[in-house]
C-alpha positions as CSV (number, residue, x, y, z in Angstrom):
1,X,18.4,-45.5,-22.8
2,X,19.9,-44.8,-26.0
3,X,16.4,-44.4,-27.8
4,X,15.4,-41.9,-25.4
5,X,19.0,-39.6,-25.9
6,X,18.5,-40.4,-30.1
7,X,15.0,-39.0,-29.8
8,X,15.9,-36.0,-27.5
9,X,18.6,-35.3,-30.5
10,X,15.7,-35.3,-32.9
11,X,13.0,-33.5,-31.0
12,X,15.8,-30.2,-30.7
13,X,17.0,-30.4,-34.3
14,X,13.4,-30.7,-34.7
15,X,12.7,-27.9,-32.5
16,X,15.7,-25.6,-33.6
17,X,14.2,-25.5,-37.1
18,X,10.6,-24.6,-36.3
19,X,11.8,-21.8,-33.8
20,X,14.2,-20.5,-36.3
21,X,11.6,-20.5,-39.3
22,X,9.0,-19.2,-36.7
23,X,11.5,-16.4,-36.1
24,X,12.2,-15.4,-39.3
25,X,8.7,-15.5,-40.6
26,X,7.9,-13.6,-38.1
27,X,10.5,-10.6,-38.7
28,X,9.7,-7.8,-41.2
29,X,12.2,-8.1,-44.0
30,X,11.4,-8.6,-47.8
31,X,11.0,-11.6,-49.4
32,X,14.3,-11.9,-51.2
33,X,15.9,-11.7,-47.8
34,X,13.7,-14.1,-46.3
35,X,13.7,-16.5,-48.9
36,X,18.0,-16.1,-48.4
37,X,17.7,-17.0,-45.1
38,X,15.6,-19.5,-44.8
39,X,17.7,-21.6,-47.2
40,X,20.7,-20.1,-45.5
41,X,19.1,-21.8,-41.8
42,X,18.3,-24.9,-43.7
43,X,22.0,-25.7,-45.1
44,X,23.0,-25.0,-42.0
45,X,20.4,-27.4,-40.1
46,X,21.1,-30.2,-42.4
47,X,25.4,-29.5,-42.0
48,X,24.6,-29.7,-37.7
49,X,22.0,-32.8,-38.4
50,X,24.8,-34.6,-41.0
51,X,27.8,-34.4,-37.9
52,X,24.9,-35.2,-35.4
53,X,24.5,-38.3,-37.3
54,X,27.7,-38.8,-37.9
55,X,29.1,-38.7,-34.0
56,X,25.6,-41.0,-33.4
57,X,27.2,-43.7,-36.3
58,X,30.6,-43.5,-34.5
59,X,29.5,-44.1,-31.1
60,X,27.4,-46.6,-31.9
61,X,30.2,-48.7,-34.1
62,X,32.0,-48.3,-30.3
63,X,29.7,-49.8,-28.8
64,X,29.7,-52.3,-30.7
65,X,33.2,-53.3,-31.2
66,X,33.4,-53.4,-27.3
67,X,30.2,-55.8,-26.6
68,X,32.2,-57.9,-29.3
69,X,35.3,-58.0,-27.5
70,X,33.2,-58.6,-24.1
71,X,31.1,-61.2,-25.7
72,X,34.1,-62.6,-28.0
């Protein structure tokens, strides 16, 4: 169950980047500008897949400490 929410996480992010490169390749603007906003998209991509990650970690050390407590 948990593999299938992880990978749903990963196919957005995934899916959030393409579109939003797709879109701004796609707009007219000059390359300065582009090149700006494609790293711009990127930073922020990685900052939303860092805390992504992150809230993953912390659930998952939950889990765990509660299966030890059940189990111990």
């Amino acid at each position: 169950m948990r593999d299938d929410s992880t990978n749903f996480l990963v196919g957005l992010f995934i899916g959030l980047a393409l579109g939003s490169m797709a879109a701004l390749l796609a707009a007219p603007m000059s390359g300065r500008r582009l090149r700006r906003d494609v790293s711009r998209e990127g930073r922020r991509l990685a900052h939303r897949t860092s805390e992504t990650m992150e809230e993953i970690r912390d659930k998952g050390a939950d889990v765990y400490e509660k299966a030890r407590e059940v189990v111990g």
